[in-house]
N, C-alpha and C positions, 0 to 999 in steps of 0.2 A: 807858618808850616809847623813850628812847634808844638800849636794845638794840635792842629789839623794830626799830628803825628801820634802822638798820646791819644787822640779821640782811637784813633783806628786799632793802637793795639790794646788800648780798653774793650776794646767793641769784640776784638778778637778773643780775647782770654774770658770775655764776660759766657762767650758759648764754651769755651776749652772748661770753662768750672761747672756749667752746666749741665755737661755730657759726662763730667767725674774722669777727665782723663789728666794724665800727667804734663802732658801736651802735646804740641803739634811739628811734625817737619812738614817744612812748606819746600817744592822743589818747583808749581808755576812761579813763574819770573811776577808775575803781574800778584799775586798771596805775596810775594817777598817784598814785592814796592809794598803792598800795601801794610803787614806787617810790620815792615823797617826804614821803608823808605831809599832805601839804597837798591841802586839800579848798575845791572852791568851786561852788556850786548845782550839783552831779555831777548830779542827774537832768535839770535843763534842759539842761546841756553833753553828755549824753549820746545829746541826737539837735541839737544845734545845736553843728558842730565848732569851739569856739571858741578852746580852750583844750588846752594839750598841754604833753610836757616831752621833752627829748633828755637822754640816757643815753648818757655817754659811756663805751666799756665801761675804758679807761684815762683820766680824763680829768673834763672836769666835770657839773655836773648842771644843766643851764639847763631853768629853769620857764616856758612863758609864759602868763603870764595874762591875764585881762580888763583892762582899762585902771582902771588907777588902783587894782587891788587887789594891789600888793606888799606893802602892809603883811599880809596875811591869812595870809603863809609866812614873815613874820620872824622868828617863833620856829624854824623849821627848820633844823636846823644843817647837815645834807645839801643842803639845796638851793644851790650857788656863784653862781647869779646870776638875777634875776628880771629879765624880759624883755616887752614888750607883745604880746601876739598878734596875729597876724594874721588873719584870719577871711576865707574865702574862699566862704564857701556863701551860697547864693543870697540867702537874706534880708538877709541885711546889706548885700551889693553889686549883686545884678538882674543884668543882663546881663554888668557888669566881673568880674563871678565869676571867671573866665578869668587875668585882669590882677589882680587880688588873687592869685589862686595861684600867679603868677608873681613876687609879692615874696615870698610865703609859701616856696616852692623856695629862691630867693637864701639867705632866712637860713639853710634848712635847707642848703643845701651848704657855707655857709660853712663852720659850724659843724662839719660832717664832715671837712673841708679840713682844719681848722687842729687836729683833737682825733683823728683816723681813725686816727694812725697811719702811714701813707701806703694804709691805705684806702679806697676810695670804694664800701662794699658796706656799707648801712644797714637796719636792721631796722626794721620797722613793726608794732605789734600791730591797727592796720585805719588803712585813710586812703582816700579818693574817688579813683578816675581821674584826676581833674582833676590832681590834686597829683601824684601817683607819676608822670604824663608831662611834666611842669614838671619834675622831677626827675629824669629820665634825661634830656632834652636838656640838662641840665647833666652830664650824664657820671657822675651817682648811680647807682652798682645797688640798686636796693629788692628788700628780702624783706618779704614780707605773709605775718605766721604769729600766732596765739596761741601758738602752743607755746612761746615762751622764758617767756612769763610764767604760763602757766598751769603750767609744770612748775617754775618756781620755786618761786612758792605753795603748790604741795604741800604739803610740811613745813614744821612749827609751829615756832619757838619758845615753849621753854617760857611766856614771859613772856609770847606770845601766845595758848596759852591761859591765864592768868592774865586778857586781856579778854573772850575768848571768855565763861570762865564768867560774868563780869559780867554780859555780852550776856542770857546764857542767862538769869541772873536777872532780870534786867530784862523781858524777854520771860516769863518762868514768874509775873512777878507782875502782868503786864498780863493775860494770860491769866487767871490766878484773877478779876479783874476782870470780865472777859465772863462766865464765868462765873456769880458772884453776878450779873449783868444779867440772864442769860440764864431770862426769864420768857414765858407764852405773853401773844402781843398786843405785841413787838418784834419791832421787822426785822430780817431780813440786817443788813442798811446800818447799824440804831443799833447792833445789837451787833458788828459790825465797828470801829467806832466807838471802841469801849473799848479794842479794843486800840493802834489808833493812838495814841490818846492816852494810855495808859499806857506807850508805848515812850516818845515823845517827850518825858515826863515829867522818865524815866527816863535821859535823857541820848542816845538813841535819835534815829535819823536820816529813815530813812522804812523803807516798807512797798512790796516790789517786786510784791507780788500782792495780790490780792482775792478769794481764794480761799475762800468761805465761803458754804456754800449749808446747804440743809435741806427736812426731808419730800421730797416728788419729787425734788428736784430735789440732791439727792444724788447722784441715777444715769441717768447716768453722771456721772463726775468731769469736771474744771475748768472747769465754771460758776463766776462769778464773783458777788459778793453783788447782791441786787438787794432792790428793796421790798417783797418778800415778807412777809406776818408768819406769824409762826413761831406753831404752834400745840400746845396741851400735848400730849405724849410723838412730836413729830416728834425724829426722828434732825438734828441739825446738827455738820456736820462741816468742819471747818476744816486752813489749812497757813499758818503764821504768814508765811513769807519773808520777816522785817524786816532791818533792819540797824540796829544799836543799837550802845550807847556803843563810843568808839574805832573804829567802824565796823567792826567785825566783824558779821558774819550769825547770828540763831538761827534756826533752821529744825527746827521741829517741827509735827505734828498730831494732833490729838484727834479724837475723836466723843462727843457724849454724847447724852442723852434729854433732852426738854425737860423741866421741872416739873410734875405736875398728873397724870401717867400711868405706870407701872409700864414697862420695857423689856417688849417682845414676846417671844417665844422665839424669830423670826426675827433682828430687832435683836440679844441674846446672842450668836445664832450668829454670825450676820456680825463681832460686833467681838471673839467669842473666838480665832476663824482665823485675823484680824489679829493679836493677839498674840501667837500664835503663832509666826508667820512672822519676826515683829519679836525675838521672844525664841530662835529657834532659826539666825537670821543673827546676831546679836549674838555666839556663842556662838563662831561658825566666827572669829571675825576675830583675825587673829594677823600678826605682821608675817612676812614672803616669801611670805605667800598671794599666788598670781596670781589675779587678776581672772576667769578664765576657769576656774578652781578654786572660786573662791568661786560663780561665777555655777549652776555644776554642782554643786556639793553645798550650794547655798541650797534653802531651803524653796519645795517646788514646787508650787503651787495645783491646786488642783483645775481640771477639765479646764473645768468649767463658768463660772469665772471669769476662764479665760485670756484673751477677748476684750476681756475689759476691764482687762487685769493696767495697772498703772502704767506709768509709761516706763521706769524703772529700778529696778531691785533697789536699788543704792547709789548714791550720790555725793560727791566730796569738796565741802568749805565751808571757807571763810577770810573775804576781806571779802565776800564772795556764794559762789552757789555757783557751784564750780569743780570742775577733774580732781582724777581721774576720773567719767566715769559711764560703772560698770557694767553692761551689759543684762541681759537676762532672756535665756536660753540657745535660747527659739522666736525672739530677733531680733539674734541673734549674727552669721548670714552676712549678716543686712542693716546690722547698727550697729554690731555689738562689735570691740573690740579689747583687748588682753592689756596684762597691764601686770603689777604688783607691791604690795602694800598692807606701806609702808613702817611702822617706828616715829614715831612722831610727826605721824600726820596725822590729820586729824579728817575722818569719815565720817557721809553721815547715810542709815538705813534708812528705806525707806519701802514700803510697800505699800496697795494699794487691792482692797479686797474685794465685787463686787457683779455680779452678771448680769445680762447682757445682758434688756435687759426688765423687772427687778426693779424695784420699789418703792423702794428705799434702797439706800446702798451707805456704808461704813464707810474712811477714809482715816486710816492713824498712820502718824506718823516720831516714828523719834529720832536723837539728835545722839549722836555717839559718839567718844572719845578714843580710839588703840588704840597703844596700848603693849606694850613686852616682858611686860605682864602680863598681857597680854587688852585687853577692849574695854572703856573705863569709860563707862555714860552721865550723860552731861552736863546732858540734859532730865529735871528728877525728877518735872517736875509728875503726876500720877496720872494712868495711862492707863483709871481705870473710866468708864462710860457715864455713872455718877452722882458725880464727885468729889468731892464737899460731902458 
């Protein structure tokens, strides 16, 4: 982790000197793992701004946290100085919101002042109104972008995947888990269930979706799990989005048949097209493909499932998922943008197979390494309808 730690905030300041800025506050939880490494309740701090860290792009790495939790980053050897937060959002202070975010500015200018360089042009990966205008009446210029950190992440080191595939197994053996659960006269809900708690197990962090439906309610796609009970030879189909040990992301999806009932020749069809699609992008992926290459010679659905295609053909994954996502080439002039699919980054395919109106509908991903030698995948668990 030591490398894996220095790779990432190399990677980060390699864009922060790039752009010619002083540096960066990072306030997503998941830019803070991966700048510092130190994690603390990320998905509550993730809508309550509590907690942040300043990257100095020459200079040091101040963390600030919740009060009284310094000790939670001691073992960090990247991080130069842990700091109390200041918290400026509504719940904490009511109406002084305002006046909190005017101590919150002071420290962030200081800190710019004295590490900038003689710059005062600082990077934000998201921060409130509130704050960004507290901070240019102090004569701050803010940039509010993802881009330095999401193009950092990109590319892997090696070492990270070395957690990655942990992730993966951890995730492939919670998975087998639902699995063996998965009997008729359980819900959504209990068999979602399984896999929570086989990530968490597993050394595993949480689960950013609830992506797990069945029979109807397959189709269309992302429905989310409900009380349903699942009944013998309904289709349930699922998309893991956990984030498991060392906080990396597995992100895969299955479908299979319940127990008690043979696949239909409908069910076959639908989840053999999926395979298809999954096994003939896999094949394309090579490093200096562009994006806009790959999107035009991917596997291109038939006309009748276009309505309901996924959102994306690809996407990149690290500690969640991140750049790129690839579009599907009907929503290029609305979303797409070009780019390059490097050595070393980890991609995950996905597709969703099911018409508009249909009964069922069939969702797989796999996670994929892609190397000067092709695409390795990462996800082994068995893509058939009946794994067991």
């Amino acid at each position: 982790m030591d490398a894996v730690r220095s790779w990432r905030l190399g990677r980060l300041r390699s864009q922060l000197e790039a752009a010619d800025v002083a540096g960066i506050v990072l306030f997503d939880p998941i830019n803070i793992r991966y700048a510092t490494d130190a994690t603390n309740m990320a998905v509550w701090t993730a809508h309550n701004p509590v907690r942040y860290a300043f990257v100095a792009t020459e200079g040091p790495v101040v963390l600030f946290d919740l009060a009284r939790c310094e000790h939670l980053s001691a073992h960090l050897p990247l991080i130069d100085e842990v700091r109390p937060a200041v918290g400026w959002f509504f719940f904490e202070n009511g109406p002084r919101e305002a006046e909190a975010a005017d101590r919150w500015a002071a420290g962030i200018a200081d800190l710019v002042r004295l590490h900038g360089r003689g710059s005062l042009r600082v990077a934000f990966d998201k921060c409130e109104p509130l704050g960004l205008a507290a901070l240019r009446r102090r004569g701050v210029d803010t940039v509010t972008t993802m881009a330095f950190t999401e193009l950092a992440r990109y590319r892997k080191h090696p070492e990270e995947i070395v957690a990655m595939r942990r992730a993966v197994h951890a995730a492939g053996q919670a998975v087998g888990e639902m699995w063996r659960a998965l009997r008729p006269g359980i819900t959504e809900a209990e068999l979602w269930a399984h896999l929570h708690a086989g990530n968490i197990a597993r050394g595993g962090e949480w689960i950013e979706t609830r992506l797990l439906t069945s029979g109807p309610r397959t189709n269309p796609w992302f429905a989310e799990c409900s009380h349903r009970v699942i009944e013998a030879g309904d289709l349930v189909s699922f998309d893991t989005d956990l984030i498991g040990p060392y906080g990396y992301a597995a992100d895969m999806s299955r479908s299979w048949v319940t127990p008690g009932r043979e696949p239909t020749p409908a069910q076959r069809s639908l989840h053999s097209l999926a395979c298809d699609v999954l096994a003939h992008n896999r094949e394309l992926l090579e490093p200096g493909l562009s994006f806009r290459e790959f999107a035009e010679r991917s596997y291109q659905l038939p006309d009748r499932y276009l309505p309901n295609r996924y959102a994306d053909v690809a996407h990149g994954l690290g500690l969640s998922t991140e750049y790129p996502m690839i579009h599907y080439l009907q929503d290029w002039d609305t979303h797409g943008y070009d780019g390059v699919v490097d050595d070393g980054v980890v991609l995950c395919l996905e597709v969703y197979v099911g018409e508009p109106g249909g009964t069922e509908g069939v969702k797989l991903e796999n996670q994929v390494y892609v190397t000067a030698d092709g695409a390795e995948l990462l996800d082994t668990f068995p893509m058939s309808l009946t794994p067991h």
